[in-house]
Backbone as XML, in Angstrom:
<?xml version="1.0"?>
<chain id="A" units="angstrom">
  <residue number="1" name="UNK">
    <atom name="N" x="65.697" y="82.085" z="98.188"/>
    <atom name="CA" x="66.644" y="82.148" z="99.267"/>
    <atom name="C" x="66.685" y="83.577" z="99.798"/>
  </residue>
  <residue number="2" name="UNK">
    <atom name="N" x="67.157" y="83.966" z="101.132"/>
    <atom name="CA" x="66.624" y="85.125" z="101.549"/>
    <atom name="C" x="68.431" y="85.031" z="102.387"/>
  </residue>
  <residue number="3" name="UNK">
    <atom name="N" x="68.756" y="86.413" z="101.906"/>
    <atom name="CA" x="70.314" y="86.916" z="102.250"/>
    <atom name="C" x="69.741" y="88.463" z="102.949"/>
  </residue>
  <residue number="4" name="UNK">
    <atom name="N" x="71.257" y="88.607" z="104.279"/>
    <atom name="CA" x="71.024" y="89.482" z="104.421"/>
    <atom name="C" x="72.305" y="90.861" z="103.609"/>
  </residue>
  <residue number="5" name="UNK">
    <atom name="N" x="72.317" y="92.413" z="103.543"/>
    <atom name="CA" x="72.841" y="92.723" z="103.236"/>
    <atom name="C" x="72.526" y="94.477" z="103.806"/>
  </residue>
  <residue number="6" name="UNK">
    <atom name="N" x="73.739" y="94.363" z="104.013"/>
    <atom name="CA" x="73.697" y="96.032" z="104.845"/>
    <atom name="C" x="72.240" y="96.163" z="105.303"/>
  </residue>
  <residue number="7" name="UNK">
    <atom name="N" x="71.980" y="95.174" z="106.396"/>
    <atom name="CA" x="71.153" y="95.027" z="107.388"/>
    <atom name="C" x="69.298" y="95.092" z="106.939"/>
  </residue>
  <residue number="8" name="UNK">
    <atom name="N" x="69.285" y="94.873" z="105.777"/>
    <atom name="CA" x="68.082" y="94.279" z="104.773"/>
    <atom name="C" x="67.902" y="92.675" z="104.258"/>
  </residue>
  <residue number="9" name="UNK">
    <atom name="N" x="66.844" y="92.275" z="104.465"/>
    <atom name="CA" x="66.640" y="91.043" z="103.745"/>
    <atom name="C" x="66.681" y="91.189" z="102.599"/>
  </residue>
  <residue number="10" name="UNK">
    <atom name="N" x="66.780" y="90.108" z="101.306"/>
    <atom name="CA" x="66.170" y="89.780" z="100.458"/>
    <atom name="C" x="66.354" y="88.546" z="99.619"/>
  </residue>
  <residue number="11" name="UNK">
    <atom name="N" x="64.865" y="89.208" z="98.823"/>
    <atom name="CA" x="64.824" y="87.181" z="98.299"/>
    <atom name="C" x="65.099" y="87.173" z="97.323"/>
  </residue>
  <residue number="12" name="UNK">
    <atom name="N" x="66.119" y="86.205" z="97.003"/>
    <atom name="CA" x="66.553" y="86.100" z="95.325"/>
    <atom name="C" x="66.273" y="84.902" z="95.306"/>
  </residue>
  <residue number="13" name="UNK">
    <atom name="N" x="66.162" y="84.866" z="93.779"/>
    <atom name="CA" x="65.781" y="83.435" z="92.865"/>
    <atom name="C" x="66.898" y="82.868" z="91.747"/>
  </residue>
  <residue number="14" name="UNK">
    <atom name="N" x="67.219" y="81.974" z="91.710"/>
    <atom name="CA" x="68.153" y="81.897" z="90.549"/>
    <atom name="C" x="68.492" y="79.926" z="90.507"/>
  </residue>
  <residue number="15" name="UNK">
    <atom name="N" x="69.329" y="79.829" z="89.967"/>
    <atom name="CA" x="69.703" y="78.442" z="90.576"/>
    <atom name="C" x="71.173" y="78.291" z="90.692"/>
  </residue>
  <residue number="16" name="UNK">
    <atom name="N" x="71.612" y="79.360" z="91.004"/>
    <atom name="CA" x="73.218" y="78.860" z="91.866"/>
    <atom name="C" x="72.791" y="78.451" z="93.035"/>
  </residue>
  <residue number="17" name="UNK">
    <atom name="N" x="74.363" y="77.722" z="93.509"/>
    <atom name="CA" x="74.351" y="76.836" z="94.673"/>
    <atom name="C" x="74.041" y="78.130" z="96.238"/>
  </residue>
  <residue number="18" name="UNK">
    <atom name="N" x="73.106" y="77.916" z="96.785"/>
    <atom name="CA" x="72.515" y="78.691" z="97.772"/>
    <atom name="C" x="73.903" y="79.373" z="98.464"/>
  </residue>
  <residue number="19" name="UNK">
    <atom name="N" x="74.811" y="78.221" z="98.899"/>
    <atom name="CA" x="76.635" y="78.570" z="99.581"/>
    <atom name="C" x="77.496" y="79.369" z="98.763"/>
  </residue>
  <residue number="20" name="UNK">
    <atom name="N" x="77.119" y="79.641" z="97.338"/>
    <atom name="CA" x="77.612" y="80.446" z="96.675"/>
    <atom name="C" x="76.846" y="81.771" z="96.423"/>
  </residue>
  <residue number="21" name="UNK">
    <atom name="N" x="75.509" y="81.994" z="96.832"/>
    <atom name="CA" x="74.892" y="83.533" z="96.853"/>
    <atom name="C" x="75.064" y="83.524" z="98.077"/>
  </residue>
  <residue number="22" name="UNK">
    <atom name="N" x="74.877" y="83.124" z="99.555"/>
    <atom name="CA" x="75.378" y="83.576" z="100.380"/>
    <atom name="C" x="76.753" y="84.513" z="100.721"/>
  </residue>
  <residue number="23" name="UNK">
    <atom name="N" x="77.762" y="83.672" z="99.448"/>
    <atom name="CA" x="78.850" y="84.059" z="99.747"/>
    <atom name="C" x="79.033" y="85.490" z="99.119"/>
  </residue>
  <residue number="24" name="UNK">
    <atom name="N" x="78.400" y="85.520" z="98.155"/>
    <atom name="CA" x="78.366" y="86.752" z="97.260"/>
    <atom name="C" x="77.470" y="88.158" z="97.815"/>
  </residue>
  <residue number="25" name="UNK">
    <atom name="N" x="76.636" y="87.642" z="99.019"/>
    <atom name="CA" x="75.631" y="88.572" z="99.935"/>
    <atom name="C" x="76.666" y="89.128" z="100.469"/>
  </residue>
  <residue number="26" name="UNK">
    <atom name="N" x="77.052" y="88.123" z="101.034"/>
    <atom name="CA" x="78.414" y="88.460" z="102.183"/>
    <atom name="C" x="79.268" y="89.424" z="101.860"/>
  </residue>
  <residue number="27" name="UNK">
    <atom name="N" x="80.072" y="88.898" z="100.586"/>
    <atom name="CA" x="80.786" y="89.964" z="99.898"/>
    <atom name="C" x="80.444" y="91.680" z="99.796"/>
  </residue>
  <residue number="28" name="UNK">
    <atom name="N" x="79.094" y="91.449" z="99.157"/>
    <atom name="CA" x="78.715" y="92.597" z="98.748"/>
    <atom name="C" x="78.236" y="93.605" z="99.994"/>
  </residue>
  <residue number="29" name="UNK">
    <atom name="N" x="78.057" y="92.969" z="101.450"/>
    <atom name="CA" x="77.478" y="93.310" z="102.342"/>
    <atom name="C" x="78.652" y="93.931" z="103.258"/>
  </residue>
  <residue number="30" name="UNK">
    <atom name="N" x="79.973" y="93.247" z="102.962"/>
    <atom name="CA" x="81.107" y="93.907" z="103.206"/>
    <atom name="C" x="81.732" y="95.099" z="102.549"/>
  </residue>
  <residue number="31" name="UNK">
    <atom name="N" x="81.264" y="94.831" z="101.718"/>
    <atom name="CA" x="81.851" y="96.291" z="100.580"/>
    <atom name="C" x="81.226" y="97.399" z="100.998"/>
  </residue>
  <residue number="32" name="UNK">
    <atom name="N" x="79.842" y="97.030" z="101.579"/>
    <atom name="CA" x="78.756" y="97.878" z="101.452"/>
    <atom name="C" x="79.381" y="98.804" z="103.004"/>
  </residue>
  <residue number="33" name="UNK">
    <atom name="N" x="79.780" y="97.689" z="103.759"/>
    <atom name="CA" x="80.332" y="98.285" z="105.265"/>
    <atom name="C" x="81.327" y="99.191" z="105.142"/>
  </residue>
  <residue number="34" name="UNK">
    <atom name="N" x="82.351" y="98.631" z="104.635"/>
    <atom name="CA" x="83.422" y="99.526" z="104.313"/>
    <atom name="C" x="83.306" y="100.840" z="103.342"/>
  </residue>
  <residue number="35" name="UNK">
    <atom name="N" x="82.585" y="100.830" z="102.909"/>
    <atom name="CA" x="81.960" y="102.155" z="101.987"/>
    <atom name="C" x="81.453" y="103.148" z="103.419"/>
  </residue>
  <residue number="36" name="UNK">
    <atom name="N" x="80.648" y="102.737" z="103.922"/>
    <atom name="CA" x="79.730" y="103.137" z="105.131"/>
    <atom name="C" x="80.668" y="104.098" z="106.102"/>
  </residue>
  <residue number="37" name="UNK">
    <atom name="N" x="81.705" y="102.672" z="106.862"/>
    <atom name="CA" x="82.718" y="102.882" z="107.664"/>
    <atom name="C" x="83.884" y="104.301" z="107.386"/>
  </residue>
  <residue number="38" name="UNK">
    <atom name="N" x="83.768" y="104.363" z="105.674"/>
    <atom name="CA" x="85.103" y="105.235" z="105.379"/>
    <atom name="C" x="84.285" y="106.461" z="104.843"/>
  </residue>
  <residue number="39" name="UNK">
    <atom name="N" x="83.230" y="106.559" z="104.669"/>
    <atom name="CA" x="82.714" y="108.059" z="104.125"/>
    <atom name="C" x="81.369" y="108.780" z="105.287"/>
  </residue>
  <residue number="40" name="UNK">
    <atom name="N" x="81.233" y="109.752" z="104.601"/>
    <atom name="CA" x="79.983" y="110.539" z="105.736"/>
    <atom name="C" x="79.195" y="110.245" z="104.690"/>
  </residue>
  <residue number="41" name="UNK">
    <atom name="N" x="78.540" y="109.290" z="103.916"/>
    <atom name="CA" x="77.073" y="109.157" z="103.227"/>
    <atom name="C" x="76.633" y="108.569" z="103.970"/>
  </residue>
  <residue number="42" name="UNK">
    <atom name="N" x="75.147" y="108.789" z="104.540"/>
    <atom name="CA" x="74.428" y="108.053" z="105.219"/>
    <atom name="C" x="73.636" y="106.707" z="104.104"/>
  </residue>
  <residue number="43" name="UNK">
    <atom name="N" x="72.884" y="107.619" z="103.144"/>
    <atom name="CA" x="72.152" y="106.600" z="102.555"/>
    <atom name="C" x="72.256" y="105.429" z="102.094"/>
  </residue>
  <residue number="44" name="UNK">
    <atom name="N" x="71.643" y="104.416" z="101.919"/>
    <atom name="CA" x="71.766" y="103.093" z="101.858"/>
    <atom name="C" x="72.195" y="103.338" z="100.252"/>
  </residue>
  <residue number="45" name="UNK">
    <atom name="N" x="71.048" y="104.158" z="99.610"/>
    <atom name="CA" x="71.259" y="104.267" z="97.990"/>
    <atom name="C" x="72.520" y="104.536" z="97.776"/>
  </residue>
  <residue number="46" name="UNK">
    <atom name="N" x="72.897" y="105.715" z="98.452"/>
    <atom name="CA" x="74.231" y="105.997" z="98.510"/>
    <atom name="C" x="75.279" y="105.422" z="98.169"/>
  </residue>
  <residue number="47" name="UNK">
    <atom name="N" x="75.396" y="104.813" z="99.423"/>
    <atom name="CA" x="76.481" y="103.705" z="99.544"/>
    <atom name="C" x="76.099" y="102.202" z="98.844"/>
  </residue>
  <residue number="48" name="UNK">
    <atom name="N" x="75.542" y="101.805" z="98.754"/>
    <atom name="CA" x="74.906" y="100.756" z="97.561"/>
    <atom name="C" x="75.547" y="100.918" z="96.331"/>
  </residue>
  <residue number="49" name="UNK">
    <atom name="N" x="75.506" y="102.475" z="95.876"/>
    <atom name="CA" x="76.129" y="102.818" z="94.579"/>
    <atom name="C" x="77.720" y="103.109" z="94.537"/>
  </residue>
  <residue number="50" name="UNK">
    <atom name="N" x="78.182" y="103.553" z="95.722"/>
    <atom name="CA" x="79.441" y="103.710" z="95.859"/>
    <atom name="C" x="80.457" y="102.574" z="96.170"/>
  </residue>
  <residue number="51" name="UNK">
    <atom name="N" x="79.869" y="101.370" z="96.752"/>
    <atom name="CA" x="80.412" y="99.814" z="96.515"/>
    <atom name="C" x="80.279" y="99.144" z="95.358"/>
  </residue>
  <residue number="52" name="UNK">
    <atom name="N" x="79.033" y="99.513" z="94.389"/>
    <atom name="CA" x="79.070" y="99.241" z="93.497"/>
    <atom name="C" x="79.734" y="99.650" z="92.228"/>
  </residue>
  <residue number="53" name="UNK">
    <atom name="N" x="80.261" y="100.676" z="92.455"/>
    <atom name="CA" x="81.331" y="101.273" z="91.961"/>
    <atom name="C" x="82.758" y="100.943" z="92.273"/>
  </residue>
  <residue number="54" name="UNK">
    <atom name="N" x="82.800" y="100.372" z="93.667"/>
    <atom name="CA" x="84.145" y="99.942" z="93.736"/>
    <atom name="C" x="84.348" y="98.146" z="93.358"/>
  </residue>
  <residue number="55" name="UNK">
    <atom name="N" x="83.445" y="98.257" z="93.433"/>
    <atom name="CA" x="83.316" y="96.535" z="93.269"/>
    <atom name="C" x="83.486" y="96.238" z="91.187"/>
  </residue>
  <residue number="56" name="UNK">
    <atom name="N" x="82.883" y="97.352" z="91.189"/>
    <atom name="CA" x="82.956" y="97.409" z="89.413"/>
    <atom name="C" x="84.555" y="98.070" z="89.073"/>
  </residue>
  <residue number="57" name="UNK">
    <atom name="N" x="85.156" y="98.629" z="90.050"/>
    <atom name="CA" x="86.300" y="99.123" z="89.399"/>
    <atom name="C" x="87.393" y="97.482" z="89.418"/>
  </residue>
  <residue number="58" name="UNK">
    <atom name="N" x="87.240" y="97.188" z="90.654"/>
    <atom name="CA" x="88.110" y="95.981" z="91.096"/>
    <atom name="C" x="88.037" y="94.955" z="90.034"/>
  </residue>
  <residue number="59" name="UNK">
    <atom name="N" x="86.646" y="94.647" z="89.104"/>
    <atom name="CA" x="86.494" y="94.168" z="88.659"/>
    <atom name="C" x="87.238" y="94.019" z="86.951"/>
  </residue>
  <residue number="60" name="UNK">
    <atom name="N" x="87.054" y="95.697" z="86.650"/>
    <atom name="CA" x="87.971" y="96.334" z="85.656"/>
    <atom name="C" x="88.802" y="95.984" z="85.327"/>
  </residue>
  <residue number="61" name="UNK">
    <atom name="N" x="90.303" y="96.232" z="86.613"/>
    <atom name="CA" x="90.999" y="96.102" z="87.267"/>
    <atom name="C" x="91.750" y="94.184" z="86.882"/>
  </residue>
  <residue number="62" name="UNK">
    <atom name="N" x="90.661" y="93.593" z="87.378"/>
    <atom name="CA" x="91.265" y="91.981" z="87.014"/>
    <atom name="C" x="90.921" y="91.465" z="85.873"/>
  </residue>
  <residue number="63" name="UNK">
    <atom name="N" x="89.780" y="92.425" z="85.170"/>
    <atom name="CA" x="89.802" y="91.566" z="83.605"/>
    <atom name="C" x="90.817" y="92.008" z="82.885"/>
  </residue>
  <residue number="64" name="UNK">
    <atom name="N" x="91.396" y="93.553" z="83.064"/>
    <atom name="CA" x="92.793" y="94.345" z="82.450"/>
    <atom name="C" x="93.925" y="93.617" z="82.826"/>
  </residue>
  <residue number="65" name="UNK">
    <atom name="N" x="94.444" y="93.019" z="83.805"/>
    <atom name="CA" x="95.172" y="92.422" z="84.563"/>
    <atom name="C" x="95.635" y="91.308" z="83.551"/>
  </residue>
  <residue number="66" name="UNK">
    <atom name="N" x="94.167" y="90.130" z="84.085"/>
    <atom name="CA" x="93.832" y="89.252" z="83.204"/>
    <atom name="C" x="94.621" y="88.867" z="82.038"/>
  </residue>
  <residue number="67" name="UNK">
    <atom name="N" x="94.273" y="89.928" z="81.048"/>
    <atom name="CA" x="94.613" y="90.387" z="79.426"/>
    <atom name="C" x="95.679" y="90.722" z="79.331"/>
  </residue>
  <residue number="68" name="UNK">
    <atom name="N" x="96.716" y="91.448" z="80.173"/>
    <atom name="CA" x="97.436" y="91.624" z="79.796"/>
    <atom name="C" x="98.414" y="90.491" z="80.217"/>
  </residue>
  <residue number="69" name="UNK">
    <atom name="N" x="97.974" y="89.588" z="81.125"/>
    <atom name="CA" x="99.074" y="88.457" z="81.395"/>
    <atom name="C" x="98.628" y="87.320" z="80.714"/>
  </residue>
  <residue number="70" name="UNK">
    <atom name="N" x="97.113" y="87.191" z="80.023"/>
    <atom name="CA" x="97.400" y="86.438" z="78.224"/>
    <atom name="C" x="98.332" y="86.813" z="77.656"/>
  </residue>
  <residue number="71" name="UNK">
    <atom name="N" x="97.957" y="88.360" z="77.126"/>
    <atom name="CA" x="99.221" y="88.691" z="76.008"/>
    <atom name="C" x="100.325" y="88.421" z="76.608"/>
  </residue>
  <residue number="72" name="UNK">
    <atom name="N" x="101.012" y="88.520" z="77.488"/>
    <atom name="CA" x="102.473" y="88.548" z="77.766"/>
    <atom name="C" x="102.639" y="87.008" z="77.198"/>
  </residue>
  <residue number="73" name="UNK">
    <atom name="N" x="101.958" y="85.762" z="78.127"/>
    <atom name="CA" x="101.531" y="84.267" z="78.248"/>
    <atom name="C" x="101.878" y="84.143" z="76.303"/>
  </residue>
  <residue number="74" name="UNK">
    <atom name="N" x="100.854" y="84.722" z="75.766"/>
    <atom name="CA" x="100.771" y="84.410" z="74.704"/>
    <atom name="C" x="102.432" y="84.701" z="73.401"/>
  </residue>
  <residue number="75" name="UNK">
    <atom name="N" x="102.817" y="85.720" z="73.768"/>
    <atom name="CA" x="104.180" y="86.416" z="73.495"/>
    <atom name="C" x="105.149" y="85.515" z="73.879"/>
  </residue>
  <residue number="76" name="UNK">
    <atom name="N" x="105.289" y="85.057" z="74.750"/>
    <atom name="CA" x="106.028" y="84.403" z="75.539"/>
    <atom name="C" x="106.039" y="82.537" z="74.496"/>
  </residue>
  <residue number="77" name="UNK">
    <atom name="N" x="105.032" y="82.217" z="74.532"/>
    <atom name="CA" x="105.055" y="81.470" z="74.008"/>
    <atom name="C" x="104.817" y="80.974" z="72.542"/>
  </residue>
  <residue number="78" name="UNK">
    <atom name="N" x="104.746" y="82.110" z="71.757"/>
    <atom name="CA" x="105.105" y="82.586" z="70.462"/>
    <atom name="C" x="106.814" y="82.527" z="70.002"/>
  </residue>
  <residue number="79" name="UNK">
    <atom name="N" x="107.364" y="83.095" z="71.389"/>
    <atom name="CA" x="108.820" y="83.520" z="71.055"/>
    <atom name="C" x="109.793" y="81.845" z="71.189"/>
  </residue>
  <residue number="80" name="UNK">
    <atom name="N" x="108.496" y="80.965" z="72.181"/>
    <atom name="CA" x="109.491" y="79.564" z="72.457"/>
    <atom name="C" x="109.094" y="78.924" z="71.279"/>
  </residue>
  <residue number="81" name="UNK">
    <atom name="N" x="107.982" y="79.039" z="70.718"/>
    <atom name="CA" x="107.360" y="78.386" z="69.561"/>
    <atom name="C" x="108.554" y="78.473" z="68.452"/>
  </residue>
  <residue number="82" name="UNK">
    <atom name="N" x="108.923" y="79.713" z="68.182"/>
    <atom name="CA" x="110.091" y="80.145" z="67.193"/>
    <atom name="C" x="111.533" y="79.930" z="67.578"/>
  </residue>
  <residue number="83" name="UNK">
    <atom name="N" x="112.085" y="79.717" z="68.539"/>
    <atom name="CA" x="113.031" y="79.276" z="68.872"/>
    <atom name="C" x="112.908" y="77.325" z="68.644"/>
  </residue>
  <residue number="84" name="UNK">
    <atom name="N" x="111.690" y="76.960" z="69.316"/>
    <atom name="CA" x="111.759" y="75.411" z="69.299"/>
    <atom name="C" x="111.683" y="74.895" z="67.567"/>
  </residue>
  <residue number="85" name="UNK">
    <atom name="N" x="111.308" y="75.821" z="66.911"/>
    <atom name="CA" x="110.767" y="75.298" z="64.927"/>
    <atom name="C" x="112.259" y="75.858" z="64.549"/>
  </residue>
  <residue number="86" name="UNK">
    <atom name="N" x="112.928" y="76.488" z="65.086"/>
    <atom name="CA" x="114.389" y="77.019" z="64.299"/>
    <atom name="C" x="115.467" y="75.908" z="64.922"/>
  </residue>
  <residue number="87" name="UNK">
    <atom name="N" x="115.469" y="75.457" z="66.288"/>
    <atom name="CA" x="116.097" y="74.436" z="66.745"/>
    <atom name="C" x="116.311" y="72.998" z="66.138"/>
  </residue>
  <residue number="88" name="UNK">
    <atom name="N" x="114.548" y="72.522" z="65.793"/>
    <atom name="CA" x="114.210" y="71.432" z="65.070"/>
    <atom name="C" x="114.772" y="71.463" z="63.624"/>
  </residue>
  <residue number="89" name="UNK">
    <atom name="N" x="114.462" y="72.951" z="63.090"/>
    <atom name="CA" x="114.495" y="72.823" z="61.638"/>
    <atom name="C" x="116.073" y="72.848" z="61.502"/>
  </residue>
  <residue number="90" name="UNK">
    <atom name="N" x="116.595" y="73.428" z="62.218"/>
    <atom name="CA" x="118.325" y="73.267" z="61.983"/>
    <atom name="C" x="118.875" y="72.000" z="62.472"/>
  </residue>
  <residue number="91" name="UNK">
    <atom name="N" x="117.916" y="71.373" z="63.345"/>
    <atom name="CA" x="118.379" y="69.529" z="63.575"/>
    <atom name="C" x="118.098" y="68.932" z="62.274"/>
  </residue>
  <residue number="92" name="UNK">
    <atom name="N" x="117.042" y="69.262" z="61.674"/>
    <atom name="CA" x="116.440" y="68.490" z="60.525"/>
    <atom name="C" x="117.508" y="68.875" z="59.490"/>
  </residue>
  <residue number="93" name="UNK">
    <atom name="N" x="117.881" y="70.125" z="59.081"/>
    <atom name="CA" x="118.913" y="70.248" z="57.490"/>
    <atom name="C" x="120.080" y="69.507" z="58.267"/>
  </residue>
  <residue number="94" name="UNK">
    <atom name="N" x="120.965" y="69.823" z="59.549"/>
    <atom name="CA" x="121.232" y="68.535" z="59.325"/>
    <atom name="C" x="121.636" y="67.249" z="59.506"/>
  </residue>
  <residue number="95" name="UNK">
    <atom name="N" x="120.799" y="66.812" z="59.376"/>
    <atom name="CA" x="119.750" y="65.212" z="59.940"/>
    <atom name="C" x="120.139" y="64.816" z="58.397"/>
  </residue>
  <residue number="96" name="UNK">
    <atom name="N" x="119.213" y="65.733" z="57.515"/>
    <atom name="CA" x="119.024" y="65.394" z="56.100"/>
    <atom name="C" x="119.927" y="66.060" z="54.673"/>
  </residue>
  <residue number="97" name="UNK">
    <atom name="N" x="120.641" y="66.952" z="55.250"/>
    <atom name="CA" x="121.222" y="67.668" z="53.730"/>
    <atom name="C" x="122.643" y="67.957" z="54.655"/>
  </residue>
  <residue number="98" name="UNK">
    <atom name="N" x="123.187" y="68.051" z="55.752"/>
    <atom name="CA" x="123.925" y="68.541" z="56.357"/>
    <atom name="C" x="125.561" y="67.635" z="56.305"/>
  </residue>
  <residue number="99" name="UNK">
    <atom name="N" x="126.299" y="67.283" z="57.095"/>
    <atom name="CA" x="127.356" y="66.962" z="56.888"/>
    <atom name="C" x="126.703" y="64.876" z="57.049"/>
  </residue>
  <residue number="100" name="UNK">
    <atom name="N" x="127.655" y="64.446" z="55.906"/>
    <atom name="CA" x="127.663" y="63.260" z="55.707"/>
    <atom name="C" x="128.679" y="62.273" z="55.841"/>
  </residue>
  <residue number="101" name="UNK">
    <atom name="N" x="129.061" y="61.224" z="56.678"/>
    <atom name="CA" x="130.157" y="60.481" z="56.628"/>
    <atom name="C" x="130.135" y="59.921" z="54.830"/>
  </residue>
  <residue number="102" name="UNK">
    <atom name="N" x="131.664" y="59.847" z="54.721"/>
    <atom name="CA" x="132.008" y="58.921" z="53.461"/>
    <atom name="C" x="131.346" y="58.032" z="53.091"/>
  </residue>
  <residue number="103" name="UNK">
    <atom name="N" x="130.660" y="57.647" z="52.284"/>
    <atom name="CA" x="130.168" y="56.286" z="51.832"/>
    <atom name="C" x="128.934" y="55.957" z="52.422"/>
  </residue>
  <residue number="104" name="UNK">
    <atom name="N" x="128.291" y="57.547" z="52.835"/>
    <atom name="CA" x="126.832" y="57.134" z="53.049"/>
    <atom name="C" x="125.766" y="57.663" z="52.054"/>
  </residue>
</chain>
């Protein structure tokens, strides 16, 4: 399949869905603009490396993100876990050992 990107062809091979490396040309071909648009580097290498740098920070960025809204996720539902086993277990003593009518 042949994408364009900061005004170069090229041919990649792989077997994702063709609508999904397009989309990812695209992407990267935008990053590549806006790198372009906001600094005085001319070079393609240049700026190639300097989107790729921002594209790698962004990336950073949402796996840190990510992780830390497991852990919270995970905390969170640690703390209902222990509230719901102290709820039950104090239904259960008493259910079973707790106050008893007469003559049962």
């Amino acid at each position: 399949m042949t994408v364009t990107i900061f005004g170069k062809e090229y041919t990649l091979k792989g077997g994702a869905d063709s609508e999904y490396v397009q989309e990812i040309a695209a992407f990267v071909d935008k990053r590549m603009s806006e790198v372009a648009r906001n600094t005085t580097v001319v070079s393609t290498d240049r700026v190639a490396i300097l989107a790729a740098v921002n594209i790698a920070d962004e990336l950073f960025r949402e796996q840190r993100q990510r992780l830390e809204t497991t852990a919270t996720l995970e905390d969170k539902s640690d703390h209902l876990t222990r509230l719901l086993v102290q709820e039950v277990g104090d239904d259960r003593a008493t259910q079973n050992g707790g106050d008893s009518l007469p003559g049962t």
